[in-house]
Backbone as CSV, one residue per row, in Angstrom:
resi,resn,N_x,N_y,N_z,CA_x,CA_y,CA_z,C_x,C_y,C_z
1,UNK,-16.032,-47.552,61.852,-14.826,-47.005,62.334,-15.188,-45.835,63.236
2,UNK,-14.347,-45.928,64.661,-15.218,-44.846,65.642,-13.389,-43.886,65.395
3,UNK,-14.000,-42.484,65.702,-13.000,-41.421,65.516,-12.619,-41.544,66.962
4,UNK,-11.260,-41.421,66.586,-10.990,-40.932,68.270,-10.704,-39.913,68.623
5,UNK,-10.032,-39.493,69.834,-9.477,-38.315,70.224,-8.135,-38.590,69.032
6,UNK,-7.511,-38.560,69.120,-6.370,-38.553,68.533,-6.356,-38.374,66.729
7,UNK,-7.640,-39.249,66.270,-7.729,-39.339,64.721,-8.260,-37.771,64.323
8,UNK,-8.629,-36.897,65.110,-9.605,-35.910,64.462,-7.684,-34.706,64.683
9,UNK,-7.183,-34.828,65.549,-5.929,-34.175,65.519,-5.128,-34.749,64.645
10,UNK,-5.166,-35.741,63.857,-4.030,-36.188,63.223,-4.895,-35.664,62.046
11,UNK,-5.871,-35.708,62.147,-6.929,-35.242,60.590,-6.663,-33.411,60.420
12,UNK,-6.495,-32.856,61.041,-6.363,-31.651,61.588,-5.337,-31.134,61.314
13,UNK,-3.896,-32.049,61.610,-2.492,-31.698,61.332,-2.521,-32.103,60.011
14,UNK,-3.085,-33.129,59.767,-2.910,-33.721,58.277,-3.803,-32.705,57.058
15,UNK,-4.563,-31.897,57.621,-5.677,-30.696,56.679,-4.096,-29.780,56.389
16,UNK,-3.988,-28.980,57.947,-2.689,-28.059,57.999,-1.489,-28.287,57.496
17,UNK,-1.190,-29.663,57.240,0.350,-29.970,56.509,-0.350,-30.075,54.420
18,UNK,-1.184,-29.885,54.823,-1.691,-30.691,53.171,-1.789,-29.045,52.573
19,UNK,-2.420,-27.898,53.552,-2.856,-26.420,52.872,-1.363,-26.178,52.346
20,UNK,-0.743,-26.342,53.868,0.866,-25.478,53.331,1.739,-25.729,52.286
21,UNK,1.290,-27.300,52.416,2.244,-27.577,51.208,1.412,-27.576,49.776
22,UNK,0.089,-27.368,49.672,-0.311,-26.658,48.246,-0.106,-25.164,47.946
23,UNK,-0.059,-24.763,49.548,0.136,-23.336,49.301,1.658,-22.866,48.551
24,UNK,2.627,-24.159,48.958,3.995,-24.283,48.557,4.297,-24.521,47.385
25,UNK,3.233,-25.137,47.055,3.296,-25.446,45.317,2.338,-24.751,44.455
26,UNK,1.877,-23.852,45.283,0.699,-23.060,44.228,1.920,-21.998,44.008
27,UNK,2.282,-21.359,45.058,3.186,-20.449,45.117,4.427,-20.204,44.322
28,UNK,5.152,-21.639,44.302,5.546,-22.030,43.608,5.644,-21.718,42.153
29,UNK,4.701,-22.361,41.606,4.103,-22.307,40.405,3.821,-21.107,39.608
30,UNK,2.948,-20.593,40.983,2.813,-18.842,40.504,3.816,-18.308,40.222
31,UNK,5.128,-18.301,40.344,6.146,-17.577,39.956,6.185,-18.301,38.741
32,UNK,6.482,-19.324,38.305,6.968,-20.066,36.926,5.841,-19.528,36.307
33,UNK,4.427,-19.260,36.965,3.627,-18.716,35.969,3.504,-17.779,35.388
34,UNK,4.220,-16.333,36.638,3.861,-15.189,36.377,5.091,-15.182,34.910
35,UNK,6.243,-15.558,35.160,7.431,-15.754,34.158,6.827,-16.104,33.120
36,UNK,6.374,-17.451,32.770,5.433,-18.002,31.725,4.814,-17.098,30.965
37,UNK,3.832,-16.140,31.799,2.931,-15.316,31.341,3.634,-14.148,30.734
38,UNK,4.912,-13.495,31.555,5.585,-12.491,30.798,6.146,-12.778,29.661
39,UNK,7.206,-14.408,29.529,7.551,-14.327,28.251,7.058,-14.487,26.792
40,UNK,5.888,-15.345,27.256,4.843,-15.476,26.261,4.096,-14.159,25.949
41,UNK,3.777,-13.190,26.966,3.860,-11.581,26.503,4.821,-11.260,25.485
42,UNK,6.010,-11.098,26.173,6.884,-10.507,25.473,6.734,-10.860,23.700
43,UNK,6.687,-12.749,23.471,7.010,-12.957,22.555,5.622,-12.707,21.818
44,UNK,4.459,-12.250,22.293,3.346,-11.806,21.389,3.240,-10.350,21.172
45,UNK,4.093,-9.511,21.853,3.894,-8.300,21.656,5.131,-7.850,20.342
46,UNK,6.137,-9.417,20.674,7.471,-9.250,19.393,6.815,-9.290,17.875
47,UNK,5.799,-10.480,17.829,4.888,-11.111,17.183,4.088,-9.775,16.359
48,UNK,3.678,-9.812,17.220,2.983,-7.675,16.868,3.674,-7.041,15.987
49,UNK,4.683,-6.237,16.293,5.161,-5.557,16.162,6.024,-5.719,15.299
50,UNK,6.416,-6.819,14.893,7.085,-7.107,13.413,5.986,-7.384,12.197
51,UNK,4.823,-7.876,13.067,3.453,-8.067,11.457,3.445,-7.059,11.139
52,UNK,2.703,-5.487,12.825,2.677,-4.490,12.601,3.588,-4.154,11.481
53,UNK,4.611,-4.310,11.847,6.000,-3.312,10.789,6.295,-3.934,9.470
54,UNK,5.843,-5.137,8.900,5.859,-5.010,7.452,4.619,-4.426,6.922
55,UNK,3.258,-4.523,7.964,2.344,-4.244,6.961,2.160,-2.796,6.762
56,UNK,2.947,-1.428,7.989,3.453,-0.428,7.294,4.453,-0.400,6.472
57,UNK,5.500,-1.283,6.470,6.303,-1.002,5.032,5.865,-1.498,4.275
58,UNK,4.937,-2.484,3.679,4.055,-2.784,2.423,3.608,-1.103,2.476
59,UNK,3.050,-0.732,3.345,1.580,0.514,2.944,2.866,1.533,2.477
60,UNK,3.824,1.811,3.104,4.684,3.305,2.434,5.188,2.703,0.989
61,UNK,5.728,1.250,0.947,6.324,1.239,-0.571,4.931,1.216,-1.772
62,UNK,3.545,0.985,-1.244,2.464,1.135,-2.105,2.881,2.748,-2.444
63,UNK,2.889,3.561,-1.424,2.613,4.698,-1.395,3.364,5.585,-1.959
64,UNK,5.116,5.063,-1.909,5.994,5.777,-2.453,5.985,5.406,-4.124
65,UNK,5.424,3.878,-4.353,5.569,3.687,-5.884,4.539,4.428,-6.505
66,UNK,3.475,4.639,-6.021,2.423,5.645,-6.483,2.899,7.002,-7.027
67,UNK,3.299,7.566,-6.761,4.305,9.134,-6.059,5.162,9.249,-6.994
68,UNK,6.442,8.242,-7.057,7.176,8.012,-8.063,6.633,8.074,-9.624
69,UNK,5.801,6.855,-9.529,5.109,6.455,-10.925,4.771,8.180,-11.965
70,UNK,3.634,8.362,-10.557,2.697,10.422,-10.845,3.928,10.866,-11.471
71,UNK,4.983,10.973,-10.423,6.125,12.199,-10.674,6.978,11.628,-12.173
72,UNK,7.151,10.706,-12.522,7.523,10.243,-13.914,7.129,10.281,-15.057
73,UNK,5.486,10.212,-14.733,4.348,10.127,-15.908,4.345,11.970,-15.903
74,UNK,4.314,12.647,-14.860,4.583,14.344,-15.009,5.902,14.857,-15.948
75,UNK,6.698,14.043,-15.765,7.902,14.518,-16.600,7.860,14.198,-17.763
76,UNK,7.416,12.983,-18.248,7.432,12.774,-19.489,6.513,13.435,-20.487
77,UNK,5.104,13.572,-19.481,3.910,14.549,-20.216,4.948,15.828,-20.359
78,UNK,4.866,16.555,-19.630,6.058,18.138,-19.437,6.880,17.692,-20.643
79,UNK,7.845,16.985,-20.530,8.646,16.887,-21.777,8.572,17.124,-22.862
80,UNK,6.862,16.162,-23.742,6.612,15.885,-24.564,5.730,17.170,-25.347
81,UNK,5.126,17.894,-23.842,4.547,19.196,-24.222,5.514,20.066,-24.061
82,UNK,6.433,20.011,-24.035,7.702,21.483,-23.880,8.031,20.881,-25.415
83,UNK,8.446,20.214,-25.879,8.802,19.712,-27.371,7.455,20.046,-29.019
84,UNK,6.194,20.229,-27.940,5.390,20.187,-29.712,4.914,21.598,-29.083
85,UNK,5.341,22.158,-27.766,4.304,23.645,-27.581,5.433,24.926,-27.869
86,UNK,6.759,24.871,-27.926,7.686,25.227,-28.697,6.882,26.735,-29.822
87,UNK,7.384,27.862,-30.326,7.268,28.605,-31.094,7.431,27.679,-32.897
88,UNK,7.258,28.905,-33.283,7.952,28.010,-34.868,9.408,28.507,-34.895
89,UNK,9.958,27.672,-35.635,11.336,27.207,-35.830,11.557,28.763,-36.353
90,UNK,12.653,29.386,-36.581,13.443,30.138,-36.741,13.396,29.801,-38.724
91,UNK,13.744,31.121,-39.474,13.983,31.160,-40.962,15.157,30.363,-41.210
92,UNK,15.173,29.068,-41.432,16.319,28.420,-42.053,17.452,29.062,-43.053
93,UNK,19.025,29.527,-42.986,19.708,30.311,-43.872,19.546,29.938,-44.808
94,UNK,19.536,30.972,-46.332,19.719,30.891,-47.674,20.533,29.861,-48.125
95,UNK,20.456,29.110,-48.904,21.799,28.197,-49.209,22.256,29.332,-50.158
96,UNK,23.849,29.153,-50.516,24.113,30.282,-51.718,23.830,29.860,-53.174
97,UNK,24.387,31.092,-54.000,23.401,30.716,-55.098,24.516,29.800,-55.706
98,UNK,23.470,29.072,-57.052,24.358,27.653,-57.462,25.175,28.699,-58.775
99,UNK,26.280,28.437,-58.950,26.866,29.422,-60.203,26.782,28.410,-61.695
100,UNK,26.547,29.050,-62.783,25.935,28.402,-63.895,27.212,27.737,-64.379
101,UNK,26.822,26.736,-64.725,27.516,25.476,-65.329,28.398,25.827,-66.667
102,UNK,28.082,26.708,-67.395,28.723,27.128,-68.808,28.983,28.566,-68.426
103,UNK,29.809,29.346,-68.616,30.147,30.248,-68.357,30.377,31.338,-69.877
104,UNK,30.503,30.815,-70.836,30.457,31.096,-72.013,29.657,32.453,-72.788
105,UNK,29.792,33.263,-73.308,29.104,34.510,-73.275,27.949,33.823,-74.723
106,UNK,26.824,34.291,-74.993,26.074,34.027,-75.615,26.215,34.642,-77.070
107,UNK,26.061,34.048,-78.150,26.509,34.775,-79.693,25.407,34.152,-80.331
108,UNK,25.248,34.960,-81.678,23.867,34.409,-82.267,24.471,33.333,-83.218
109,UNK,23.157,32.941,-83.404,23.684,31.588,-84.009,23.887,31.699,-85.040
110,UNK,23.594,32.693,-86.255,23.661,33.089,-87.157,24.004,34.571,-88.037
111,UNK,24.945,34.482,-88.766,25.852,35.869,-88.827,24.237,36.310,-89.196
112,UNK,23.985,38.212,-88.956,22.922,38.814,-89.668,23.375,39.176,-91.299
113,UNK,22.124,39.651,-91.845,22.932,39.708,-93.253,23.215,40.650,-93.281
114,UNK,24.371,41.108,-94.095,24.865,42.370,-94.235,23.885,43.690,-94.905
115,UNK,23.993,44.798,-94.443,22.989,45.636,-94.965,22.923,45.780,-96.564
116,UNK,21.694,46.110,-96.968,21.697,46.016,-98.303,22.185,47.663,-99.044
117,UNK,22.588,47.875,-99.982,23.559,48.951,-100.133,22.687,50.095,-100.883
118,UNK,21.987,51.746,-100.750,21.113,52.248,-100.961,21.216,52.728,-102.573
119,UNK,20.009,52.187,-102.986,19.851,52.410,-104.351,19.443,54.100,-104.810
120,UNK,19.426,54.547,-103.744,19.453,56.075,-104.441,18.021,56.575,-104.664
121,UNK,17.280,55.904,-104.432,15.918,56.177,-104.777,15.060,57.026,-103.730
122,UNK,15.848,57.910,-103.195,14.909,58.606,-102.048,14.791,60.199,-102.629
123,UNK,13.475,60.354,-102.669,13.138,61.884,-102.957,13.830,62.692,-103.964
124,UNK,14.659,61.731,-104.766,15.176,62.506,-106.147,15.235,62.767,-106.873
């Protein structure tokens, strides 16, 4: 096959119609790409930033139940030592006295004997 005048210009126009129109579809493209590329950004930086944000709220509720727990186990120790570190108790009042059951005045149980009557026998 001999080139002619004419085939190397039609090869020529046909190079120049073939650049522009990849350039038309690269171009093209590049926009759907650059888009592509942002939203798929976007949705990895969303991606982020919500893992990010539970795995600080896991770390503060570790942190606050810690805190809590201390400050509970402090009160109850405090409590338990304000209850046995206490002084001693105060003198409990007298109960009153119990009053005796028989009230009765006491008598002997047996009359004494009557005195015996003096026989006269002293120094006479």
């Amino acid at each position: 096959m001999k080139i002619t005048r004419s085939q190397p210009a039609f090869c020529v126009l046909a190079s120049i119609l073939l650049s522009i129109f990849a350039c038309v579809i690269v171009s093209g493209c590049g926009k759907d790409k650059d888009e592509i590329i942002r939203l798929k950004a976007t949705e990895t930086v969303q991606d982020f930033r919500q893992k990010k944000s539970l795995e600080c709220r896991e770390i503060l509720l570790r942190e606050a139940e810690e805190i809590v727990d201390s400050l509970l186990l402090t009160e109850a120790t405090d409590a338990m030592s304000d209850s046995l570190s206490r002084l001693r108790p105060s003198r409990p009042v007298q109960p009153p006295a119990i009053l005796p059951i028989d009230s009765l005045k006491v008598h002997p149980l047996f009359d004494s004997p009557a005195p015996a009557p003096d026989s006269g026998k002293k120094g006479g």
